[in-house]
Backbone as JSON Lines, residues from 0, in Angstrom:
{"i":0,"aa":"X","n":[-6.03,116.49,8.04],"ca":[-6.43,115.11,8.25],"c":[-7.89,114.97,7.82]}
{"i":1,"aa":"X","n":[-8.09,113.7,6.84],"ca":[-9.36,113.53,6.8],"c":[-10.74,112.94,7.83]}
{"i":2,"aa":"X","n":[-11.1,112.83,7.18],"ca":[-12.31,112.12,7.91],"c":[-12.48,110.76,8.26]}
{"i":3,"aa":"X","n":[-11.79,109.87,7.34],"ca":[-11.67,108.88,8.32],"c":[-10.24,108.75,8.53]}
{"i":4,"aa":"X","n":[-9.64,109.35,8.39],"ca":[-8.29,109.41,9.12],"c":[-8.38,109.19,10.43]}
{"i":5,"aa":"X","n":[-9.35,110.14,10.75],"ca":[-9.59,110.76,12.67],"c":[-10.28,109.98,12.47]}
{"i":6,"aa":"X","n":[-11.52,109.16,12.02],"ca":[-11.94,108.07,12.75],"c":[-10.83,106.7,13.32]}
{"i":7,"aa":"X","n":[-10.52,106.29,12.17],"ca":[-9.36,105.32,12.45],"c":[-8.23,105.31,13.17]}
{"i":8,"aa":"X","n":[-7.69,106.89,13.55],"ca":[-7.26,107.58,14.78],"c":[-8.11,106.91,16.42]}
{"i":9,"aa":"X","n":[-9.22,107.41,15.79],"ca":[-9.84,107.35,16.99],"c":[-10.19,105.83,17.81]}
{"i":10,"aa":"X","n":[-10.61,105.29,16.66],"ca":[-10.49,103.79,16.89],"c":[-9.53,102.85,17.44]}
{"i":11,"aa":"X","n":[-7.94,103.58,17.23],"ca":[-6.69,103.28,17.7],"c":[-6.65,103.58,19.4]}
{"i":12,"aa":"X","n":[-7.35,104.98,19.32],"ca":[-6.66,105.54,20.75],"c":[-8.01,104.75,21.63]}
{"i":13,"aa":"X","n":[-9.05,104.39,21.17],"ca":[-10.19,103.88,21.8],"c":[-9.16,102.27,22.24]}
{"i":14,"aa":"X","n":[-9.3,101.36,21.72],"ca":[-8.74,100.32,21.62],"c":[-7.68,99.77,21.86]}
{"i":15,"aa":"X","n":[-6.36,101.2,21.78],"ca":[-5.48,100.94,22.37],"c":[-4.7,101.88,24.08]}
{"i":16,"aa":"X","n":[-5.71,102.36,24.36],"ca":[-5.92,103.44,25.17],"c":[-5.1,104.47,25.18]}
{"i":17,"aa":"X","n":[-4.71,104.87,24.19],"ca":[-3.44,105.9,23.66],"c":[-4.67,107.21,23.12]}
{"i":18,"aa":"X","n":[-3.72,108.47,23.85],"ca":[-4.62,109.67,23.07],"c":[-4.0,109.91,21.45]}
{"i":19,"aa":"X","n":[-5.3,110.26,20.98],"ca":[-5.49,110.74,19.79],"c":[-4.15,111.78,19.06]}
{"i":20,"aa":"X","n":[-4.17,112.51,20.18],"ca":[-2.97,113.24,19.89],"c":[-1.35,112.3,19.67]}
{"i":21,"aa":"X","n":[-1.05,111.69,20.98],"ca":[0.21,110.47,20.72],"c":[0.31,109.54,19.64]}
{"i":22,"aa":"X","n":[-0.35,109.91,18.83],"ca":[-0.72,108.7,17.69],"c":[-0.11,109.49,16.29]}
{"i":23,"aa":"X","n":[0.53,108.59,15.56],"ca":[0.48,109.05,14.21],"c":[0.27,108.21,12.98]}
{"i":24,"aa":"X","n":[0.05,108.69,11.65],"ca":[-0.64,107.64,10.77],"c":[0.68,106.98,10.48]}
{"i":25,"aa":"X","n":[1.69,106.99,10.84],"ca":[2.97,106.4,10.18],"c":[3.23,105.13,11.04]}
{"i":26,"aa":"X","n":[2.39,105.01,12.58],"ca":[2.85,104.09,13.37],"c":[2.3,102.58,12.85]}
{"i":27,"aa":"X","n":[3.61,101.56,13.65],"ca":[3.29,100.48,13.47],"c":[2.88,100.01,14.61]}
{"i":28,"aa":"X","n":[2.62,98.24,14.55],"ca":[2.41,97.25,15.34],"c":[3.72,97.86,16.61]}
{"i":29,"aa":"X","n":[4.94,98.09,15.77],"ca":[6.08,97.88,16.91],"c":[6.14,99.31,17.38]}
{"i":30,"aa":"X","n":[5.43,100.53,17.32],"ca":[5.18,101.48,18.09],"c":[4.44,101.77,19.22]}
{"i":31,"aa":"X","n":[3.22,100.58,18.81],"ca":[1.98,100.11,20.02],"c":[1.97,99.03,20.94]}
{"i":32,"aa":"X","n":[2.85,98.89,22.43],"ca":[3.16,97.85,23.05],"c":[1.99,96.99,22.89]}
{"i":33,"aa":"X","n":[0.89,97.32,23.5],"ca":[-0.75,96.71,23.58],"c":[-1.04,96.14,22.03]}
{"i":34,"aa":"X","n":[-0.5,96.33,20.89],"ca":[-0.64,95.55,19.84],"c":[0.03,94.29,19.52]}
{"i":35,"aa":"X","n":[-1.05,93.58,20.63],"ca":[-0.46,91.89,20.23],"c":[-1.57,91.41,19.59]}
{"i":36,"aa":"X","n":[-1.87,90.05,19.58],"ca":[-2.53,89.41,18.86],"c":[-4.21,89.46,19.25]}
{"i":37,"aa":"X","n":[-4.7,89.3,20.84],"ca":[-5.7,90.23,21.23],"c":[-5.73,91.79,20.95]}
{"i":38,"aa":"X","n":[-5.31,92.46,21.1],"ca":[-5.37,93.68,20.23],"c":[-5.74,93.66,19.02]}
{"i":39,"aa":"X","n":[-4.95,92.81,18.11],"ca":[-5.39,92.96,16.55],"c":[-6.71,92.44,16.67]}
{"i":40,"aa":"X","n":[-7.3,91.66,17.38],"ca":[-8.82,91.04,17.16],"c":[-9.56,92.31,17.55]}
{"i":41,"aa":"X","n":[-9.24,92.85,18.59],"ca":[-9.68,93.65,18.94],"c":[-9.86,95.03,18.15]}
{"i":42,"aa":"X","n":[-8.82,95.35,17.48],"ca":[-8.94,96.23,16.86],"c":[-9.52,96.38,15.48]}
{"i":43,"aa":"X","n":[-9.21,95.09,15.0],"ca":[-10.42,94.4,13.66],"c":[-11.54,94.42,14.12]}
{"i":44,"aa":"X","n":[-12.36,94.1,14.98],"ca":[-13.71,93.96,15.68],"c":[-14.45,95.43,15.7]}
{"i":45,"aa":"X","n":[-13.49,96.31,16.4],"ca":[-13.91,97.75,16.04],"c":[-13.85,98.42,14.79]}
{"i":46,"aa":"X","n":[-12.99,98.12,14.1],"ca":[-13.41,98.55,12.71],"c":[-14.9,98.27,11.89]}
{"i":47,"aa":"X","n":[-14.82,96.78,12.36],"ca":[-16.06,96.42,11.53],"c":[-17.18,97.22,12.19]}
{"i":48,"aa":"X","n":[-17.24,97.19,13.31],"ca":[-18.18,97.64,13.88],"c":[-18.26,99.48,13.1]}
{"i":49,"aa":"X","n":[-17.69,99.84,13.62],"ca":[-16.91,101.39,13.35],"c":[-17.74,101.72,11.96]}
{"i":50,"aa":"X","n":[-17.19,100.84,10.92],"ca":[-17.33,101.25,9.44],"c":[-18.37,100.18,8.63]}
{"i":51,"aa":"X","n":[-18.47,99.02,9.81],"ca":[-20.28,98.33,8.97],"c":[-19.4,98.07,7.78]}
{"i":52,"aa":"X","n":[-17.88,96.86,7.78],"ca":[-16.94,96.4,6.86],"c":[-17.01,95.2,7.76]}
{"i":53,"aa":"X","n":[-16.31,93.97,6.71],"ca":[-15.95,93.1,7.11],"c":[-15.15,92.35,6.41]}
{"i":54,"aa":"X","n":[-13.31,92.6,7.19],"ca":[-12.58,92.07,6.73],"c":[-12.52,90.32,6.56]}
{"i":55,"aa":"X","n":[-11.58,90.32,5.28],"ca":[-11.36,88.44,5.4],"c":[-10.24,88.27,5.83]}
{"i":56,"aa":"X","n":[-10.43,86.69,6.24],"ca":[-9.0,86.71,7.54],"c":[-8.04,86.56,6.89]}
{"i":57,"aa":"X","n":[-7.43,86.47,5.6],"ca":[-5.99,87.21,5.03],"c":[-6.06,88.62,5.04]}
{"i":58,"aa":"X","n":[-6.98,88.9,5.58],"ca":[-6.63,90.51,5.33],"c":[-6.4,91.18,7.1]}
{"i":59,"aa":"X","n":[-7.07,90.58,7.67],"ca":[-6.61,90.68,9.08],"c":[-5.13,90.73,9.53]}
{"i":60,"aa":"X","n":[-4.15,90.12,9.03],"ca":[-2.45,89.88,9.32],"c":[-2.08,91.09,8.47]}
{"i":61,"aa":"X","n":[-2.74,91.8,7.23],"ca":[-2.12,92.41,6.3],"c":[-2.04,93.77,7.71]}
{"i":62,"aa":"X","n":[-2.95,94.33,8.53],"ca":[-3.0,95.03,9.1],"c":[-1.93,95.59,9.92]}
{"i":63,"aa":"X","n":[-1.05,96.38,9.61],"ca":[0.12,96.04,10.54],"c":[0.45,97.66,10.52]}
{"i":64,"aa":"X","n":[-0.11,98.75,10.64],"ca":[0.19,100.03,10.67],"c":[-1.22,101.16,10.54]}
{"i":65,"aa":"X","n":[-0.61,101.84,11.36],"ca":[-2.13,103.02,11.04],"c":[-2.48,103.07,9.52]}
{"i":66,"aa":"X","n":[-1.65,103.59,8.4],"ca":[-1.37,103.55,7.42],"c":[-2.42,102.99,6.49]}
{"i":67,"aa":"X","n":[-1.84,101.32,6.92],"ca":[-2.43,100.0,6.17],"c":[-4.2,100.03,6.63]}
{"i":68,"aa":"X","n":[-4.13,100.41,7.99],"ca":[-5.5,100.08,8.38],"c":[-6.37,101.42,7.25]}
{"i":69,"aa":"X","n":[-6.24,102.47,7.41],"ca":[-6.62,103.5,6.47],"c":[-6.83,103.12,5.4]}
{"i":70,"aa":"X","n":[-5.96,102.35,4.59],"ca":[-5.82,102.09,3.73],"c":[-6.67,100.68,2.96]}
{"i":71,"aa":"X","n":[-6.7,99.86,3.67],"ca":[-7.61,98.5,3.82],"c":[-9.41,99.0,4.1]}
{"i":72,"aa":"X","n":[-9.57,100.1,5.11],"ca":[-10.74,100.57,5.11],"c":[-11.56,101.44,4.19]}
{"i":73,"aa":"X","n":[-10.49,102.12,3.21],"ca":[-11.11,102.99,2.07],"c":[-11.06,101.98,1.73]}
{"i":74,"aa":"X","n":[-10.61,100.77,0.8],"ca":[-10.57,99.97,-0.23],"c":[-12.04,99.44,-0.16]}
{"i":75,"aa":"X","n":[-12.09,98.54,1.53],"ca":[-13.38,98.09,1.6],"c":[-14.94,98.77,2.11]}
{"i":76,"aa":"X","n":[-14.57,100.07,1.91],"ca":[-15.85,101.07,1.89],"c":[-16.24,101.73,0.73]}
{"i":77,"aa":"X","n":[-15.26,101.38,-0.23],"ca":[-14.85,102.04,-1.72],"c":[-16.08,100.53,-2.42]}
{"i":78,"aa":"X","n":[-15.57,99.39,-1.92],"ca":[-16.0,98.1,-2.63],"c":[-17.57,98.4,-2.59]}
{"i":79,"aa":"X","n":[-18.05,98.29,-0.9],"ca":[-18.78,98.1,-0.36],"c":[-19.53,99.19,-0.99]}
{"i":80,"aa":"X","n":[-19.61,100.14,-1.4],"ca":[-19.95,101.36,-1.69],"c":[-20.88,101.32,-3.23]}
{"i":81,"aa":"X","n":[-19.8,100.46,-4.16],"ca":[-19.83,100.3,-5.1],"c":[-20.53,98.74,-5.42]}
{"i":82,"aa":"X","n":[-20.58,97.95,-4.42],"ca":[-21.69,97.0,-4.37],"c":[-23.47,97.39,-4.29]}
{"i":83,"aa":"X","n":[-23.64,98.45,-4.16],"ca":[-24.68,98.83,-3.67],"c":[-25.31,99.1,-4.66]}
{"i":84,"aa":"X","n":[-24.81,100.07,-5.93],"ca":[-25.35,100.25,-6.75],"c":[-26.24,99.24,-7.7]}
């Protein structure tokens, strides 16, 4: 597992009070009871915070799996990264 794998892990089990270990990158929305619609704010809120990103709100609904979130966060740390230069 990478590195921000286990962060975004971690961010899950923080947020959704699930250990790190019970978690896998394959889970969805419908694996995490506590992932309702406060949750997703919630769990968008910590990301940004987390990774100093900031999603747009079509991209907020796209969020729907450990997976996607991984996946949405390299993209916009990849961007963000590459804005800098």
């Amino acid at each position: 597992m990478n590195e921000l794998e286990q962060k975004v892990l971690t961010v899950f089990s923080k947020v959704f009070n699930i250990s790190v270990e019970n978690l896998s990158l394959t889970f969805t929305k419908d694996d995490i009871d506590s992932w309702d619609s406060l949750g997703q704010l919630q769990l968008i809120m910590s990301f940004e915070s987390e990774f100093d990103i900031k999603f747009k709100t079509q991209e907020i609904n796209q969020i729907t799996s450990i997976q996607k979130s991984i996946d949405y966060i390299k993209h916009l740390t990849d961007v963000s990264s590459n804005n800098v230069n």
